[in-house]
C-alpha positions in Angstrom: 0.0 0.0 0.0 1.0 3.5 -1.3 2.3 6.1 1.9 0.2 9.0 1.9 3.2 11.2 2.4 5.7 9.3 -0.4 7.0 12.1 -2.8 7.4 10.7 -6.1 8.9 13.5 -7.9 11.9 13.1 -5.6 12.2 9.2 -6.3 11.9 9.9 -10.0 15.0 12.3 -9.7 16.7 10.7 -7.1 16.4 7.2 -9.6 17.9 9.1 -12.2 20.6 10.6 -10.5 21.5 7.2 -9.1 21.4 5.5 -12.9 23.3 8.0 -14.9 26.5 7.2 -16.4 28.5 10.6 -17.0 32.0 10.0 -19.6 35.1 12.3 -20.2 35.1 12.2 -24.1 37.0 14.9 -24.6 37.9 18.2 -23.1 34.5 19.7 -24.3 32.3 16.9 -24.4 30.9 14.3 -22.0 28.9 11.2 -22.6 25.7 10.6 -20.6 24.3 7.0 -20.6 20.3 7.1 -19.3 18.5 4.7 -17.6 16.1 4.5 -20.8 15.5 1.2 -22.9 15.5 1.9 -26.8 13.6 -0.8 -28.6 16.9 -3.2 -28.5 16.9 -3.1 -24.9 19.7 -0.5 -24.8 20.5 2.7 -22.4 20.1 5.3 -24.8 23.4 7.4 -24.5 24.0 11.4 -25.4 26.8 13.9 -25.4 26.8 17.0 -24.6 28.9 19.4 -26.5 30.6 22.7 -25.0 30.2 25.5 -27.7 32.5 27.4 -25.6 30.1 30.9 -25.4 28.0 29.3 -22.6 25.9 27.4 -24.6 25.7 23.6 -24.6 24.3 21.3 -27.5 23.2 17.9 -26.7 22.9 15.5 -29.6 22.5 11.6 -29.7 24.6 11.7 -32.7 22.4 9.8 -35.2 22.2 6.6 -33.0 18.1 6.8 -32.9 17.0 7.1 -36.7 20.0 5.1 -37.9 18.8 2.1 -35.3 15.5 2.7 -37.1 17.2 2.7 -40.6 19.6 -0.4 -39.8 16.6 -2.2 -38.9 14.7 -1.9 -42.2 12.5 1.2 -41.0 12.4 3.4 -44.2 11.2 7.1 -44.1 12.3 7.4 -47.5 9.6 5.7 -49.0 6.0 7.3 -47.0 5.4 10.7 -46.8 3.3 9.8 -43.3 6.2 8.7 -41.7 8.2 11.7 -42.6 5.0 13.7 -41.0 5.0 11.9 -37.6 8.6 12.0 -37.2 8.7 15.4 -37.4 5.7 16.1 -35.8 7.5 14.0 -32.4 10.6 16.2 -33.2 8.7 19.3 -33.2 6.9 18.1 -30.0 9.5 17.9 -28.2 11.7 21.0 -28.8 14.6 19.1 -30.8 16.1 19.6 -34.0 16.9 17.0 -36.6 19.6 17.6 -39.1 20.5 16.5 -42.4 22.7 13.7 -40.8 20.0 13.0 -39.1 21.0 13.5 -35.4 18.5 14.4 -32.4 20.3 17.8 -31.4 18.8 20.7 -29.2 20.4 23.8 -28.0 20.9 24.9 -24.4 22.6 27.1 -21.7 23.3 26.0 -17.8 19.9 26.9 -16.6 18.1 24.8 -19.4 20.3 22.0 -19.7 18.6 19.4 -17.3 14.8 20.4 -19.0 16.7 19.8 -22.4 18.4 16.8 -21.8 14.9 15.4 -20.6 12.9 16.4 -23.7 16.0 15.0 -25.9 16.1 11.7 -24.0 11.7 11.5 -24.5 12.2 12.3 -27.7 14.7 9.1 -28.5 12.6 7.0 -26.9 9.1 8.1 -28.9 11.0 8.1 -32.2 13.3 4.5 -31.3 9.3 3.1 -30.4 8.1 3.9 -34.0 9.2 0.9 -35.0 7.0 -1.5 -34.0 4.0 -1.0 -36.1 0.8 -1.5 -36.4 0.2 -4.6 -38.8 -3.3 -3.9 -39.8 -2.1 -0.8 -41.5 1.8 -0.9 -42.4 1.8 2.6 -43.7 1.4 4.2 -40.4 2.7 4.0 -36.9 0.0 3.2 -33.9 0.2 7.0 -32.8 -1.9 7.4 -36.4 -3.8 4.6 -35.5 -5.2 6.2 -32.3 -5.5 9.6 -33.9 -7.6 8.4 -36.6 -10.0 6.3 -33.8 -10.3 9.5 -31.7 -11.5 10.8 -35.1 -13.4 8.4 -36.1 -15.5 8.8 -32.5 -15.3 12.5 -32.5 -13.1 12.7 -29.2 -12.2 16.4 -28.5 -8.9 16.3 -28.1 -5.4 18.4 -27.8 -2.2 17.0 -29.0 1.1 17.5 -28.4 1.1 18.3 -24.4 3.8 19.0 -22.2 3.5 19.2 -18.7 5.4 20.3 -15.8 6.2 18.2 -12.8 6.4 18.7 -9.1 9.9 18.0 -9.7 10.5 20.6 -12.3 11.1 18.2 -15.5 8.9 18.4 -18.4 6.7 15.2 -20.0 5.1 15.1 -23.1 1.3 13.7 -23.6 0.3 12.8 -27.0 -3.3 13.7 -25.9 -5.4 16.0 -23.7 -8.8 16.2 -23.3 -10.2 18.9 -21.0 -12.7 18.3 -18.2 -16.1 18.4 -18.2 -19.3 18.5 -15.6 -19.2 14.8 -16.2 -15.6 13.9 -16.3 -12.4 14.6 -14.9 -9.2 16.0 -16.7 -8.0 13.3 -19.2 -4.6 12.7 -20.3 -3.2 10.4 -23.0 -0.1 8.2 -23.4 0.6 6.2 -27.0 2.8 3.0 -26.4 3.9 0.8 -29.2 6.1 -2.0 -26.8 4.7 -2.1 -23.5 7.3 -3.6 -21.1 8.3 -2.7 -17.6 10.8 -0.2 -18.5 7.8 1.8 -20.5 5.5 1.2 -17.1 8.2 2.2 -15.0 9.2 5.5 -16.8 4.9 6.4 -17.5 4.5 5.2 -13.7 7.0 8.1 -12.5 6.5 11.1 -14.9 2.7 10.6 -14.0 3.5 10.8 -10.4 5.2 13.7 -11.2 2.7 15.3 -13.2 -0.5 14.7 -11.4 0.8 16.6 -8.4 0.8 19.9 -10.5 -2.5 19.3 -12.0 -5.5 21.6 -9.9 -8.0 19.5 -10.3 -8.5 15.4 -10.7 -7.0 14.0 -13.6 -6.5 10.4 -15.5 -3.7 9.0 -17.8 -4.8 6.3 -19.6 -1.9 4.3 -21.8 -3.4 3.6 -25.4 -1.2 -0.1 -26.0 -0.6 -1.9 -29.0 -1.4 -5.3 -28.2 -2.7 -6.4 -31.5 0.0 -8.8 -32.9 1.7 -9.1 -29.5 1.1 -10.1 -25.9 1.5 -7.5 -23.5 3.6 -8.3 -20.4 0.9 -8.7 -17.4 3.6 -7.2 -14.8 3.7 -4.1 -16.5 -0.3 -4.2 -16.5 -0.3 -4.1 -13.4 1.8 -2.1 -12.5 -0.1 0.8 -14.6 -3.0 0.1 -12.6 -1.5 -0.2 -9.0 -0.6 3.8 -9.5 -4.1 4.2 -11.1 -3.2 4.3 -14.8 -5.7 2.9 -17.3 -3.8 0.6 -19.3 -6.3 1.1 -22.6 -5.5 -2.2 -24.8 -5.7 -1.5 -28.8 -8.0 -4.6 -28.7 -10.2 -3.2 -26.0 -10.3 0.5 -27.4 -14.4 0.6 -28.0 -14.7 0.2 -24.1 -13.2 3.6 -23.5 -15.3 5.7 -26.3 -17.5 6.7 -23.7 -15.0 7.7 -21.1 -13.3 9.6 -23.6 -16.1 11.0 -25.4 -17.4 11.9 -22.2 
């Protein structure tokens, strides 16, 4: 049973402080290995560059669309693709370039909110490949948007929130409240495992403390061509996240809709 009193914006920072991996590359740049899962079951990894006029960049040098690429996930060939890629990018503050690296732009004040919204965005874009079979020409985040669509949900996208603990977290859904429902908040998950649980688990935690009035996350999962783990199931519902199954998604229409 949950304490009353447990502060989970200071266990979500104090578990990233403890899992960090900081490395001397050179005089003016260091490499940062997270205690994020890519889809190989990697820690993503960063480096953050000295400009040398106060100004940091942070880049993941290429490592999260070449992955992509290596693994036969072409953006070359559908426009759509192109289009949600960006549209993460843009979400989250980052810039791609024409090598294709993950890169944003920072000064000491901004570096730990940067860094953050750098290592979201690798693990949003790393989760676009695992697809959604039943269409192979667009990722599940489509899939959802055109379902919300379909059902005339009213939604927001693109969110980002800030935490008790002073890091931001990006929603790829709101929905506002209404007289008959609370505040509703979505998260789109292509691989649910316990490392995705874990990280939604914490940032919501974080989150909901901020939030005025009551609010729900529920976890839109791709479960069509895969099993889901149970364990991380249930651990979204312990801390009172609805764990929203693709195969299930009628059943929430009129919570949504709502």
């Amino acid at each position: 049973m949950m304490k009353a009193d447990m502060d989970f914006g200071k266990i979500y920072v104090d578990w990233l402080k403890q899992n960090i991996d900081q490395y001397r590359v050179n005089e003016m740049t260091f490499r940062l290995t997270l205690p994020f899962l890519d889809r190989n079951n990697d820690h993503i990894e960063m480096y953050i560059i000295d400009n040398g006029n106060e100004t940091y960049t942070i880049t993941d040098d290429g490592a999260t669309i070449g992955d992509l690429q290596l693994g036969g996930f072409d953006f070359s060939g559908s426009t759509r693709r192109k289009i949600i890629l960006d549209s993460i990018i843009s979400a989250h503050g980052i810039t791609k370039t024409e090598n294709d690296e993950l890169t944003v732009n920072c000064t000491v004040s901004d570096l730990p909110l940067k860094k953050h919204m750098l290592a979201q965005c690798m693990i949003k874009v790393s989760d676009m490949f695992y697809l959604s079979r039943s269409n192979i020409q667009a990722v599940f985040l489509d899939d959802v948007q055109k379902f919300f669509d379909l059902h005339d949900v009213r939604y927001i996208d693109n969110i980002c929130l800030t935490g008790k603990s002073k890091l931001t977290t990006h929603y790829d859904f709101a929905i506002a409240r209404s007289h008959k429902a609370a505040e509703r908040f979505i998260k789109v998950v292509n691989n649910m495992d316990l490392n995705a649980a874990r990280n939604i688990i914490f940032a919501w935690n974080d989150t909901r403390d901020m939030r005025q009035h009551e609010a729900k996350l529920y976890a839109f999962i791709q479960n069509s061509d895969k099993k889901v783990s149970d364990d991380a199931i249930g651990a979204l519902k312990e801390y009172g996240i609805n764990p929203a199954l693709w195969t299930e998604k009628d059943k929430y229409i009129s919570e949504l809709t709502a």
